[in-house]
Backbone as XML, in Angstrom:
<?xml version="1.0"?>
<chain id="A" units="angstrom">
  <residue number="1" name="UNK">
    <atom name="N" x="66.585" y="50.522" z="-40.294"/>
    <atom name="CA" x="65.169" y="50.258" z="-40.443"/>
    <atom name="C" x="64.443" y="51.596" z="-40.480"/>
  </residue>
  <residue number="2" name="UNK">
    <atom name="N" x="63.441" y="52.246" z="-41.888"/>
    <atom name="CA" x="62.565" y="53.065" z="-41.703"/>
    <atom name="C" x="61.464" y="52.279" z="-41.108"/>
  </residue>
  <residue number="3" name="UNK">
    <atom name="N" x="61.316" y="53.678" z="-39.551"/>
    <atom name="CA" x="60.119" y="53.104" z="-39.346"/>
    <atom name="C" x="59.005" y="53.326" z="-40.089"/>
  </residue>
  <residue number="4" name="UNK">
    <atom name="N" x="58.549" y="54.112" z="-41.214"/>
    <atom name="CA" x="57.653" y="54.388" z="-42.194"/>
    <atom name="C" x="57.096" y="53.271" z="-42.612"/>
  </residue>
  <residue number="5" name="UNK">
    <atom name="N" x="58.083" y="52.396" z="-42.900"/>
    <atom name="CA" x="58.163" y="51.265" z="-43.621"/>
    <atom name="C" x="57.531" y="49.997" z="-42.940"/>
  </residue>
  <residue number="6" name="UNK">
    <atom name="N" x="57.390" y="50.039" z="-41.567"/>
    <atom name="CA" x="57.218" y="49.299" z="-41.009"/>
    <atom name="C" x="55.634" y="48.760" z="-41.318"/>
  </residue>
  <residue number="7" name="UNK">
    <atom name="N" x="55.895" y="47.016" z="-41.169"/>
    <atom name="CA" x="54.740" y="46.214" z="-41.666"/>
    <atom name="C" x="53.838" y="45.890" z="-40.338"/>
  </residue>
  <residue number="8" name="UNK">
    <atom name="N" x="52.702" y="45.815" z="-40.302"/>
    <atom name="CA" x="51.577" y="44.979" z="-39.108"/>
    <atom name="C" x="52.447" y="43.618" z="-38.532"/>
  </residue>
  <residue number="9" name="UNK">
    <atom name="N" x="52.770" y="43.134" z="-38.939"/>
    <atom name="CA" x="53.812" y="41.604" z="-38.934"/>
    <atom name="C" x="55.028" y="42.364" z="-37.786"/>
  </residue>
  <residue number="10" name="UNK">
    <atom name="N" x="55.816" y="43.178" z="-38.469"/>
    <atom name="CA" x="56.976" y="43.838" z="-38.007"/>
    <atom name="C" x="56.604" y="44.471" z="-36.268"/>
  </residue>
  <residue number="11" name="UNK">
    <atom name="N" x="55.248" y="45.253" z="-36.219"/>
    <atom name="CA" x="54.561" y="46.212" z="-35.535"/>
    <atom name="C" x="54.153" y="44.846" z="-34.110"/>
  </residue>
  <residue number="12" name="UNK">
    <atom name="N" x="53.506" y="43.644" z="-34.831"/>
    <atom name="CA" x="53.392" y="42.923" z="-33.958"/>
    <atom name="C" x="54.498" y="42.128" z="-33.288"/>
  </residue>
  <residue number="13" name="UNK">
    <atom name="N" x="55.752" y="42.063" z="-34.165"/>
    <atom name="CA" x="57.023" y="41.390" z="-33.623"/>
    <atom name="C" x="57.502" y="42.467" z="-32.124"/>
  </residue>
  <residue number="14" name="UNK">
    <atom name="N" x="57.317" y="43.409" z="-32.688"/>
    <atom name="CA" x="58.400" y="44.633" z="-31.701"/>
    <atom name="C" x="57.026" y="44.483" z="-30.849"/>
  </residue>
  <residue number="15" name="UNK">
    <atom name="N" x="55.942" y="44.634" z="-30.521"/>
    <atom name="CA" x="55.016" y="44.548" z="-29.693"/>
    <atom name="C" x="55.243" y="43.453" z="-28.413"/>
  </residue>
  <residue number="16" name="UNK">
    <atom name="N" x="55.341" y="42.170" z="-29.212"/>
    <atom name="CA" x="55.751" y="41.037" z="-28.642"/>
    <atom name="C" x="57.148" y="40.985" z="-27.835"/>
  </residue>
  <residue number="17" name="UNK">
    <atom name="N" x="58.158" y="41.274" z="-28.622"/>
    <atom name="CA" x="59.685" y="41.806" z="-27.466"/>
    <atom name="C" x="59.460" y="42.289" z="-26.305"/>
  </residue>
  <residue number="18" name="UNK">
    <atom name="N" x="58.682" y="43.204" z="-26.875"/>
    <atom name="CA" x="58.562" y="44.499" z="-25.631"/>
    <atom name="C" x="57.674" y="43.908" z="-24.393"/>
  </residue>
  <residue number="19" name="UNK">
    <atom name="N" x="56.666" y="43.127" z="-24.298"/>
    <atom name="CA" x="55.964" y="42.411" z="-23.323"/>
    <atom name="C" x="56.549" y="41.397" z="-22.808"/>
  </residue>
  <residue number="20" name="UNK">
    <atom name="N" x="57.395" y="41.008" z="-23.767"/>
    <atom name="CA" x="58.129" y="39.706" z="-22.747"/>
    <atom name="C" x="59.304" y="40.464" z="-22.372"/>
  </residue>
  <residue number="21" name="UNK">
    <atom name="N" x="59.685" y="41.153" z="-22.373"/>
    <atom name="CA" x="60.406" y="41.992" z="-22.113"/>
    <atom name="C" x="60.705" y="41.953" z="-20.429"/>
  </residue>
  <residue number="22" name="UNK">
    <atom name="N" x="61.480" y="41.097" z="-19.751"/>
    <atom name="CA" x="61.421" y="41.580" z="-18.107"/>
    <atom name="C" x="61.598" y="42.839" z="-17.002"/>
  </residue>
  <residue number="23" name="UNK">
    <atom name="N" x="62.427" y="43.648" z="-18.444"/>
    <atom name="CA" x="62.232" y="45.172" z="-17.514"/>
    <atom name="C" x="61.453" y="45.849" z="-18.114"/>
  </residue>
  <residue number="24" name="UNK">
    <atom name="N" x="60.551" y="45.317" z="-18.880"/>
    <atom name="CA" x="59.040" y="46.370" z="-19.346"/>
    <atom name="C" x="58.089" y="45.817" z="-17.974"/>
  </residue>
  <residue number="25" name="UNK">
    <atom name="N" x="58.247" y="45.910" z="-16.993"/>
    <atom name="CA" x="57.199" y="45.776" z="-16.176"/>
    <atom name="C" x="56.675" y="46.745" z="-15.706"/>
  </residue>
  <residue number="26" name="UNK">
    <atom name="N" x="55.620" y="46.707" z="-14.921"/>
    <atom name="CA" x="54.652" y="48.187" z="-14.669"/>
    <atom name="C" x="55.795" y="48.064" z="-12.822"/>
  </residue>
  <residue number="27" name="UNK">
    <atom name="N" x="56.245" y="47.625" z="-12.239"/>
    <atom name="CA" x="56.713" y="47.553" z="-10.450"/>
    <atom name="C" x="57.610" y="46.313" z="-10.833"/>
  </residue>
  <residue number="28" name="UNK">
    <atom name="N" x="58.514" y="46.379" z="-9.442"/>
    <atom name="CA" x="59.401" y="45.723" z="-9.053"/>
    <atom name="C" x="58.734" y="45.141" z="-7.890"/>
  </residue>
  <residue number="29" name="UNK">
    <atom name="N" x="57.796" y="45.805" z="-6.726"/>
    <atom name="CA" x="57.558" y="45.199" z="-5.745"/>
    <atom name="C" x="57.137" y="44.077" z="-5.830"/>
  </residue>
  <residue number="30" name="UNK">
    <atom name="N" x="57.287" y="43.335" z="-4.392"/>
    <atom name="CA" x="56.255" y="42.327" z="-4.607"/>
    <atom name="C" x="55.282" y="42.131" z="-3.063"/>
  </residue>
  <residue number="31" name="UNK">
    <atom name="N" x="53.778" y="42.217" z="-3.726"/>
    <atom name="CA" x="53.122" y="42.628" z="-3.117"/>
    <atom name="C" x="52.765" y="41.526" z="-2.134"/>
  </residue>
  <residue number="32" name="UNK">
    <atom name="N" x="52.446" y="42.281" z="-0.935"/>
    <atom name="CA" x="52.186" y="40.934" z="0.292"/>
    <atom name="C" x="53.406" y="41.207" z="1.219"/>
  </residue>
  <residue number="33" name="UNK">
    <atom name="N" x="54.316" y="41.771" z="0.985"/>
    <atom name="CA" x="55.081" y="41.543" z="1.652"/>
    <atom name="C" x="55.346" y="43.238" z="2.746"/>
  </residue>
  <residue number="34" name="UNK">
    <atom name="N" x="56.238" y="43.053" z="3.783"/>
    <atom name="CA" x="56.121" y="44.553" z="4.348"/>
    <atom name="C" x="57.229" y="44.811" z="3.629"/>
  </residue>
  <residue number="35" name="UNK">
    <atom name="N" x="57.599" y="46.594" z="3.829"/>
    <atom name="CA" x="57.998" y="46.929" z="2.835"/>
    <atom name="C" x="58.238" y="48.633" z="3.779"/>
  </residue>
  <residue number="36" name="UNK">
    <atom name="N" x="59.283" y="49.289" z="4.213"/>
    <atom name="CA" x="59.894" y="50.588" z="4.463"/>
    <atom name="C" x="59.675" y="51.210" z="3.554"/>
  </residue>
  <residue number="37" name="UNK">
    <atom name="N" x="59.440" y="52.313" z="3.218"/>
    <atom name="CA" x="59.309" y="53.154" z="2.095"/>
    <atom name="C" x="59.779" y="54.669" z="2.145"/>
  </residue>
  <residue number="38" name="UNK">
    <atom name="N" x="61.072" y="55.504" z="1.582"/>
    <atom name="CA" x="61.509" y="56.570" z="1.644"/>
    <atom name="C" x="60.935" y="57.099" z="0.729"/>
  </residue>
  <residue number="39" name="UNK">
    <atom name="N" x="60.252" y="57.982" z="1.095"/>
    <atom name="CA" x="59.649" y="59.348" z="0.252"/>
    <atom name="C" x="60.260" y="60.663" z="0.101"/>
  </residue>
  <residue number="40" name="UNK">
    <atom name="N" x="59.864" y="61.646" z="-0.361"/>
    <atom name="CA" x="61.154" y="62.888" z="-0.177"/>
    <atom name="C" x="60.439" y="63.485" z="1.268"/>
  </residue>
  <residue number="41" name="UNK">
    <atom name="N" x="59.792" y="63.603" z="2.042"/>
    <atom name="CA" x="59.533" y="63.829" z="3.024"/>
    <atom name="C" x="59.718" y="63.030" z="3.916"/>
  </residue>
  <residue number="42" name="UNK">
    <atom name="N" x="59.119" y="61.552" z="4.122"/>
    <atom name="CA" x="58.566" y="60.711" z="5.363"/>
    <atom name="C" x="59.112" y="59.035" z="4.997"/>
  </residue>
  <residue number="43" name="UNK">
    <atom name="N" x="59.131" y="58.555" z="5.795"/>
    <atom name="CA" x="59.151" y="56.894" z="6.049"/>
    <atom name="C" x="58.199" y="56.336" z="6.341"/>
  </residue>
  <residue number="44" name="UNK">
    <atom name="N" x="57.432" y="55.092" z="5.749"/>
    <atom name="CA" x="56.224" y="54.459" z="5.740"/>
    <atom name="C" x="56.757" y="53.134" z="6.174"/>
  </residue>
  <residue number="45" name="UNK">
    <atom name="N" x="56.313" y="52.314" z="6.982"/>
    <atom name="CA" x="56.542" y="50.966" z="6.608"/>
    <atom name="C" x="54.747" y="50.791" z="7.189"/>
  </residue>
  <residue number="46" name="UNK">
    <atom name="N" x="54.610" y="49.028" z="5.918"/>
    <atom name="CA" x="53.653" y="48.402" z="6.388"/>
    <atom name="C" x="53.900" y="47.574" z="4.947"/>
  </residue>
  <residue number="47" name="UNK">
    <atom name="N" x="52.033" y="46.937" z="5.033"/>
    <atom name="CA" x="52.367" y="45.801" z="4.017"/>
    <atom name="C" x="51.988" y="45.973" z="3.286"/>
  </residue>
  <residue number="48" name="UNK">
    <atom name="N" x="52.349" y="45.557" z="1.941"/>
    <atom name="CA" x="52.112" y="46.557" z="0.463"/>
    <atom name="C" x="50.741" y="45.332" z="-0.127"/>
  </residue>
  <residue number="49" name="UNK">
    <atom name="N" x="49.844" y="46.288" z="-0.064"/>
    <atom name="CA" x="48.412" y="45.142" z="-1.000"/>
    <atom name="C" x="48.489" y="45.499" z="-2.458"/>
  </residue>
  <residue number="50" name="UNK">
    <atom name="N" x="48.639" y="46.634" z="-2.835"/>
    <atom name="CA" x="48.437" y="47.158" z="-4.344"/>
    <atom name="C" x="49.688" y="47.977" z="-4.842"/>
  </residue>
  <residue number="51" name="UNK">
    <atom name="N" x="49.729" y="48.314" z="-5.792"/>
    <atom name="CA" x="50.809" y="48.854" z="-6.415"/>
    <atom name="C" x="49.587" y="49.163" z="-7.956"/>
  </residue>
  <residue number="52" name="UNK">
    <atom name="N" x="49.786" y="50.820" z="-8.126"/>
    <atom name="CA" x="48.747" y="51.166" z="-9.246"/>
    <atom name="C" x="50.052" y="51.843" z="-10.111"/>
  </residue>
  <residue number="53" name="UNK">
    <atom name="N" x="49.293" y="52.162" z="-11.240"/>
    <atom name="CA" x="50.387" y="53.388" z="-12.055"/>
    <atom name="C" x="51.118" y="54.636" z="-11.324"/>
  </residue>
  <residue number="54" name="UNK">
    <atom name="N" x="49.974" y="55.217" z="-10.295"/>
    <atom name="CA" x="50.571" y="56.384" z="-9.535"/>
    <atom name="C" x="50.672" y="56.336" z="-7.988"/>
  </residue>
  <residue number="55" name="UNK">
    <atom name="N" x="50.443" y="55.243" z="-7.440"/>
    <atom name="CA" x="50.208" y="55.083" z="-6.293"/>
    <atom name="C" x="50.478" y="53.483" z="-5.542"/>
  </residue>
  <residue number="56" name="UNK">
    <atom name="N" x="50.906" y="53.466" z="-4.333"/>
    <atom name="CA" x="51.089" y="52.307" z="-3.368"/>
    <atom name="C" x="50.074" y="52.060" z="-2.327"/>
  </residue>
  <residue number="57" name="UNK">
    <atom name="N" x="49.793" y="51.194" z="-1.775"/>
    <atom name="CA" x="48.671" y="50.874" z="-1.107"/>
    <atom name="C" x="49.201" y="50.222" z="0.283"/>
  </residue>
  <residue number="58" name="UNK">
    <atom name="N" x="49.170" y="50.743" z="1.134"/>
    <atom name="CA" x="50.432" y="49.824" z="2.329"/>
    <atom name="C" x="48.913" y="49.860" z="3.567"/>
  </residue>
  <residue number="59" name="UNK">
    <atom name="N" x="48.928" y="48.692" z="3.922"/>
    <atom name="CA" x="48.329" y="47.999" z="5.297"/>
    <atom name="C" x="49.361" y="48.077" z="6.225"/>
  </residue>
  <residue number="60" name="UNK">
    <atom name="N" x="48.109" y="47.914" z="7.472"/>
    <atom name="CA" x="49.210" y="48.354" z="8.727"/>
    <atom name="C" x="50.379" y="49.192" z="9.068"/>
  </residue>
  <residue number="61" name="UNK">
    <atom name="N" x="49.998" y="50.504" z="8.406"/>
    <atom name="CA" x="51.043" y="51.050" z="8.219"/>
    <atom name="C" x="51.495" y="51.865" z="9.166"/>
  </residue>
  <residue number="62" name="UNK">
    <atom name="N" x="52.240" y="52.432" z="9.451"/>
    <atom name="CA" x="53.421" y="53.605" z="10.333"/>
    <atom name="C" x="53.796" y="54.781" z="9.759"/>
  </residue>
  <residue number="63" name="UNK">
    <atom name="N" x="54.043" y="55.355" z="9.997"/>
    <atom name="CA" x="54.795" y="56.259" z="10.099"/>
    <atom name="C" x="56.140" y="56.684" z="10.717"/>
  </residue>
  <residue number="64" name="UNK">
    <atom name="N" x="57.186" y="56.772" z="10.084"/>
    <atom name="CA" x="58.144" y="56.727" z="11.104"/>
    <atom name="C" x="59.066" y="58.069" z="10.757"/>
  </residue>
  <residue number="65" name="UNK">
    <atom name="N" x="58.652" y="59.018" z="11.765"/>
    <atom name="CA" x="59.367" y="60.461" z="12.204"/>
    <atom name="C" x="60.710" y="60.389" z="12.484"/>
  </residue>
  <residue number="66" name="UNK">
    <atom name="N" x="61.483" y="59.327" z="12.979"/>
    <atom name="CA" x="62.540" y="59.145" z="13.359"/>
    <atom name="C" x="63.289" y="57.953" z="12.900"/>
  </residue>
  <residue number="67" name="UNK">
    <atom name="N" x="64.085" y="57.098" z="12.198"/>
    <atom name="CA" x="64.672" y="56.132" z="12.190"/>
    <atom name="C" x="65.355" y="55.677" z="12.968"/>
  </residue>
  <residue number="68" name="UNK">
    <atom name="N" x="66.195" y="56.797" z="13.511"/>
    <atom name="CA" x="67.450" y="56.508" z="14.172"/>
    <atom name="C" x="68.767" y="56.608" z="13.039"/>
  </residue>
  <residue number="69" name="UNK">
    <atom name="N" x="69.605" y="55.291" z="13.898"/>
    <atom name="CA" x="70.953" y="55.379" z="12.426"/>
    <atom name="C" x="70.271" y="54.162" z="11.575"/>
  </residue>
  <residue number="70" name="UNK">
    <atom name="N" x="70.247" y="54.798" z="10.382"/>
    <atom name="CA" x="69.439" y="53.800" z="9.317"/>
    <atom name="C" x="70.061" y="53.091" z="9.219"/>
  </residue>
  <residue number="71" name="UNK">
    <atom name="N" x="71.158" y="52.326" z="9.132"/>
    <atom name="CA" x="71.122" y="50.882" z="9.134"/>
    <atom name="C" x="70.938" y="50.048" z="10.440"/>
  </residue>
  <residue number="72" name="UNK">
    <atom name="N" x="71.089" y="50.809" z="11.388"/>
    <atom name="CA" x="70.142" y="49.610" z="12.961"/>
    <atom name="C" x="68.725" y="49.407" z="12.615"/>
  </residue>
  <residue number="73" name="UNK">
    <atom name="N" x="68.164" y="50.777" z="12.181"/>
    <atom name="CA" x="66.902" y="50.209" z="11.506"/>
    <atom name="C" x="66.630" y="49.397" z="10.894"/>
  </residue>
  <residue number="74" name="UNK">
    <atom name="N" x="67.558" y="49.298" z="9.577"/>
    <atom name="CA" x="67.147" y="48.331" z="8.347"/>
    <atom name="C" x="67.431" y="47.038" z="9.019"/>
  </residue>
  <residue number="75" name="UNK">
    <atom name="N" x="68.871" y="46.452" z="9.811"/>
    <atom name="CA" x="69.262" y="45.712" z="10.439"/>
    <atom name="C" x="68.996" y="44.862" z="11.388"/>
  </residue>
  <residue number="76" name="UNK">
    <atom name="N" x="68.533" y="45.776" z="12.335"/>
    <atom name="CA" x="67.666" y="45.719" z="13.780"/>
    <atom name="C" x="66.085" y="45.888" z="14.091"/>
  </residue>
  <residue number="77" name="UNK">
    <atom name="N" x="65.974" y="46.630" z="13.443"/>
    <atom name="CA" x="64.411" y="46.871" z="12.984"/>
    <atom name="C" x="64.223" y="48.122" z="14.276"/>
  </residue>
  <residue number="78" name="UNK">
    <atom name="N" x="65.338" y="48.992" z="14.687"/>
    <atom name="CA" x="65.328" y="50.009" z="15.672"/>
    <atom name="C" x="65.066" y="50.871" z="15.142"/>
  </residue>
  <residue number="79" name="UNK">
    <atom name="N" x="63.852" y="51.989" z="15.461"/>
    <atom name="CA" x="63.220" y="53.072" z="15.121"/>
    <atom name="C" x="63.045" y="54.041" z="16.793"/>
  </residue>
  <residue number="80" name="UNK">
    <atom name="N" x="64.017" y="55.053" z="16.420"/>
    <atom name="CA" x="63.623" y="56.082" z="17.446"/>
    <atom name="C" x="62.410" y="56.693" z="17.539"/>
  </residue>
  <residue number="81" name="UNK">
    <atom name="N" x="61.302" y="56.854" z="16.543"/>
    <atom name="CA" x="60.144" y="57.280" z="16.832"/>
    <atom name="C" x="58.788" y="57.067" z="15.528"/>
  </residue>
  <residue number="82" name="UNK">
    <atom name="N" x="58.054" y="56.476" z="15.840"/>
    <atom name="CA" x="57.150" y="55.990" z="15.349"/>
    <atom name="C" x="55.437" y="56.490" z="15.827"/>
  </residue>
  <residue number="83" name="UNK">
    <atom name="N" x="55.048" y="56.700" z="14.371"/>
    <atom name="CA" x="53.117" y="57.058" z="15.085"/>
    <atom name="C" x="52.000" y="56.598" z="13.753"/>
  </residue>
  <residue number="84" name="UNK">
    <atom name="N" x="51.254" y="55.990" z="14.647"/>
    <atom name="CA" x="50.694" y="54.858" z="13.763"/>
    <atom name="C" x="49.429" y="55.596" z="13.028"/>
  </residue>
  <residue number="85" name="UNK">
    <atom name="N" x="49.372" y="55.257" z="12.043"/>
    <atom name="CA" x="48.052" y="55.300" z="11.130"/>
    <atom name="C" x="46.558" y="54.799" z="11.910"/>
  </residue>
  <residue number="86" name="UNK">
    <atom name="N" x="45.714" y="54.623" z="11.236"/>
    <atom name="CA" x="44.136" y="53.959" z="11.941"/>
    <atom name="C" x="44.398" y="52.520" z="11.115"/>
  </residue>
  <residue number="87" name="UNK">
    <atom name="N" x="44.412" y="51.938" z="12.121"/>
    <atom name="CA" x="44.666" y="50.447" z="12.117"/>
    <atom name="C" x="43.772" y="49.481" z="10.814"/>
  </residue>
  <residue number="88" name="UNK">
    <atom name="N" x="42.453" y="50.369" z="10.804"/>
    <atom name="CA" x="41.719" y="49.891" z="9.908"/>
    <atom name="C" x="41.380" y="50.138" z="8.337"/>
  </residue>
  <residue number="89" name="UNK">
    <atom name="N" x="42.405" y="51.285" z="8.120"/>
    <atom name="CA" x="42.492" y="51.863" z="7.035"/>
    <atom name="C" x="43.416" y="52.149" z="6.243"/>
  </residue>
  <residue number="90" name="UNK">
    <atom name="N" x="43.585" y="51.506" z="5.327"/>
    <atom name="CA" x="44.730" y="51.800" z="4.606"/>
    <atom name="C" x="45.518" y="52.933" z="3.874"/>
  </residue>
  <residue number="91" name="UNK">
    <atom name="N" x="46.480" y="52.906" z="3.486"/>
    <atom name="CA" x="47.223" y="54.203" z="3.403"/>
    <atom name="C" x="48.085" y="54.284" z="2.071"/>
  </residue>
  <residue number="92" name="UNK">
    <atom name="N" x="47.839" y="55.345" z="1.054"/>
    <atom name="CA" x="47.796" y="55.711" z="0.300"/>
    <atom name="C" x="49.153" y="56.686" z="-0.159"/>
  </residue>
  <residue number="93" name="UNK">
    <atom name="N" x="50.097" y="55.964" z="-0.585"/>
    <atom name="CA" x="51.315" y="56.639" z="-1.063"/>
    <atom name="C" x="51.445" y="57.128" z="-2.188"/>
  </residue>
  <residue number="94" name="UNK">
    <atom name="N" x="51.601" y="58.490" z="-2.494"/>
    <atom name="CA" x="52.079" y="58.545" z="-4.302"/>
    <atom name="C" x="53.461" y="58.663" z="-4.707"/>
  </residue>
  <residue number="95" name="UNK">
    <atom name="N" x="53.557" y="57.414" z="-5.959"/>
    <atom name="CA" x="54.789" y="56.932" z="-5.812"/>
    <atom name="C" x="55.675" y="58.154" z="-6.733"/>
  </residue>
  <residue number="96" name="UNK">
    <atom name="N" x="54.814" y="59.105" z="-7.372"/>
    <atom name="CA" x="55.969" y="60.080" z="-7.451"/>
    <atom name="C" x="56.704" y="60.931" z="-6.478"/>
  </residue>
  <residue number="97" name="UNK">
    <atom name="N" x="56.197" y="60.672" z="-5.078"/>
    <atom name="CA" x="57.194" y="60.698" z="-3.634"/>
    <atom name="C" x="58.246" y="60.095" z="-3.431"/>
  </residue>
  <residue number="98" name="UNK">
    <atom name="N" x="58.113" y="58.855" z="-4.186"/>
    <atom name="CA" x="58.922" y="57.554" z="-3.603"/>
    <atom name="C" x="60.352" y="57.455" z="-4.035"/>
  </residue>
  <residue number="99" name="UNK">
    <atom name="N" x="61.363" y="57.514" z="-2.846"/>
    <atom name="CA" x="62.824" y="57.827" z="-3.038"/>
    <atom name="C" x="63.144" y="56.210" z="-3.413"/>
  </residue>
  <residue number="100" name="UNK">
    <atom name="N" x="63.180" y="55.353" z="-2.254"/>
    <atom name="CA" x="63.476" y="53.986" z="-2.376"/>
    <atom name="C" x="62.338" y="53.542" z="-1.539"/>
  </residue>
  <residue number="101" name="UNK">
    <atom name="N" x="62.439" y="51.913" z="-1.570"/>
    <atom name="CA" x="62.096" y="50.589" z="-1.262"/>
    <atom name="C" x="62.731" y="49.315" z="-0.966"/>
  </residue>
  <residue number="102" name="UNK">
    <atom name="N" x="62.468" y="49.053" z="0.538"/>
    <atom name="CA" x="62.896" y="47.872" z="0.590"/>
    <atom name="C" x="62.382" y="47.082" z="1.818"/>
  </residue>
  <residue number="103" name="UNK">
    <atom name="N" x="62.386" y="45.787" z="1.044"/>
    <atom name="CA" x="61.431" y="44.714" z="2.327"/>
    <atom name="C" x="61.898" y="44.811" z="3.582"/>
  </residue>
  <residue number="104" name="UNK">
    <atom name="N" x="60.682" y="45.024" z="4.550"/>
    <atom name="CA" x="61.034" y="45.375" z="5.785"/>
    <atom name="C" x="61.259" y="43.836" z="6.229"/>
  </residue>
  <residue number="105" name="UNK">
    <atom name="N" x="61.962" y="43.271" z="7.283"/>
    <atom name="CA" x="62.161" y="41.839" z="7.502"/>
    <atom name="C" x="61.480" y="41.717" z="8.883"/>
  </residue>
  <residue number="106" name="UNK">
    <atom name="N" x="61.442" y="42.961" z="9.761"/>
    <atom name="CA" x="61.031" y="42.884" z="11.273"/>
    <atom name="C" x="59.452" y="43.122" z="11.208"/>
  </residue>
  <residue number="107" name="UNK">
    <atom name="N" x="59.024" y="42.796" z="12.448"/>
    <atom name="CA" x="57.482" y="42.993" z="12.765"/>
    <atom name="C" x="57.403" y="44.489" z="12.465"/>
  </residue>
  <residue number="108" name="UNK">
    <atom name="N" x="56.073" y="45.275" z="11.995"/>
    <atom name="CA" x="55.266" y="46.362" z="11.682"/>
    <atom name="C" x="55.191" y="46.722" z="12.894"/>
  </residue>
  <residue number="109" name="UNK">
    <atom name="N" x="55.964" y="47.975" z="13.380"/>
    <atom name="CA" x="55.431" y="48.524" z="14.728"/>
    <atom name="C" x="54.320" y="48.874" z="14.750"/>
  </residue>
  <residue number="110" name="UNK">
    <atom name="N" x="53.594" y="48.447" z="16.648"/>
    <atom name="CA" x="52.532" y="48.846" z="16.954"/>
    <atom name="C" x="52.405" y="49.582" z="17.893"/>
  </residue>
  <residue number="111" name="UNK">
    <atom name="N" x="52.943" y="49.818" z="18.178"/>
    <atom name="CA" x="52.534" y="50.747" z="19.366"/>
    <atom name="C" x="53.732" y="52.470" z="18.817"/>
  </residue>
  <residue number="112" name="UNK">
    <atom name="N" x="52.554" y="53.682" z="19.385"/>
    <atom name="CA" x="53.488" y="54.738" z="18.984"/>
    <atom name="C" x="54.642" y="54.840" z="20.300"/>
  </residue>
  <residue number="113" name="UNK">
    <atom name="N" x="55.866" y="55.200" z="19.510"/>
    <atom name="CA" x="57.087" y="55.605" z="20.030"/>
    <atom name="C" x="57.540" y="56.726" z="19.850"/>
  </residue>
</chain>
């Protein structure tokens, strides 16, 4: 196929693929839910409200300085050290930080550890 050649008809077919397309999506998350977050620096958990082009939006969020052994964490929901954000304000990740993701299953720590 030259694309030179290509017709409005043709332009709107490949348009159409591409949107129904299930891995043309803008995120994988799904929002509402809590959610750990590895960055190349830090660990976030809280609950994800937004998801933008460059950025994550996490409620109730943490900070967590310490995990421990990461899978008691992921497992157990055990964190050797934790320090909390302002309860009332949400917190602002840029996801060109963002190593991985994955749904946190345990309660959002509250209190710092």
């Amino acid at each position: 196929m030259n694309i030179d050649e290509l017709t409005i008809k043709d332009l709107k077919t490949l348009n159409g693929l591409l949107q129904n397309n299930p891995t043309n999506q803008s995120h994988f998350y799904d929002v509402g839910k809590n959610y750990i977050i590895r960055t190349v620096t830090n660990y976030y958990i809280g609950k994800l409200v937004a998801v933008s082009e460059k950025e994550i939006l996490l409620e109730k969020a943490v900070w967590v300085a310490d995990t421990g052994r990461f899978t008691d964490a992921l497992l157990k929901g055990k964190l050797d050290e934790v320090e909390l954000f302002h309860p009332d304000h949400p917190v602002i990740v840029g996801r060109g930080a963002l190593v991985d993701a994955q749904i946190w299953v345990h309660e959002i720590p509250k209190e710092q550890k």
